[in-house]
C-alpha positions, 0 to 999 in steps of 0.5 A: 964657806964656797957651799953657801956661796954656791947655794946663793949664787944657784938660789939668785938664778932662780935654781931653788932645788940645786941651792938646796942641795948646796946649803944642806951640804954646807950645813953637813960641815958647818951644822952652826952656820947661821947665814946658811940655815936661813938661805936655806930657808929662803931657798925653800919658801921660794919652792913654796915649802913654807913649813919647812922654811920656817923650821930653817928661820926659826933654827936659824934664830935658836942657833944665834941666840944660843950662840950669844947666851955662850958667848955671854953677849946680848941676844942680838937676833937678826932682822933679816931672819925676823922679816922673813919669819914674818912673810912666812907666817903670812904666806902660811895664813897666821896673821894671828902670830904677828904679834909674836914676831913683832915682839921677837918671841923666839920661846912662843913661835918655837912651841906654835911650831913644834921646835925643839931646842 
C-alpha cells in the first residue's frame, strides 16, 4: 500500500505529523491493515501521544486476532506490536501491566484501556 510506505518513509525522517496523516489515509481505504494500524502507533508514540499509540497497537493486536479466528487459523499475534505495547506501558508508567503483556492478555489490557471489540 504506496500510503503506508509513504508514512513510513516520512516516520524514518524524523516527520512523525506528515506520517500520520499518511497512515490515517491508508487506514481510510484499507480499515484492516494490520502493519499500518501499528505504524501508526508508532508514529504517534514518537509525538509522545502515548494514549493514543496504545489505542492503535492494541486495534493493531484485535484486528490480527480477529483475523486468524475467521480464518480458523491459530492466534499468532505479533511480536513486534507486543514489544511496542510493552514500551508503552512504561512510558505511560504502568509497569503494574507488564505481566498482562508478558502473557499476551489481549482480553485484559483492552478492558484497562477501554477498547471496544
Amino acid at each position: 500500500m504506496v500510503w503506508n510506505k509513504l508514512g513510513a518513509t516520512m516516520s524514518n525522517g524524523g516527520r512523525s505529523e506528515e506520517a500520520v496523516e499518511a497512515f490515517r489515509h491508508a487506514l481510510s481505504i484499507i480499515p484492516g491493515y494490520v502493519r499500518t494500524r501499528h505504524n501508526l502507533g508508532l508514529a504517534c508514540m514518537n509525538l509522545g501521544a502515548d494514549r493514543e499509540s496504545m489505542e492503535h497497537f492494541l486495534a493493531a493486536l484485535n484486528l490480527q486476532k480477529s483475523s486468524s479466528v475467521s480464518k480458523g487459523t491459530s492466534v499468532a499475534m505479533s511480536d513486534n506490536i507486543w514489544a511496542s505495547v510493552r514500551t508503552v506501558l512504561l512510558k505511560l508508567g504502568r509497569s503494574d501491566l507488564f505481566p498482562v503483556c508478558e502473557s499476551k492478555n489481549l482480553e485484559m489490557l483492552n478492558k484497562e484501556f477501554s477498547i471496544n471489540v
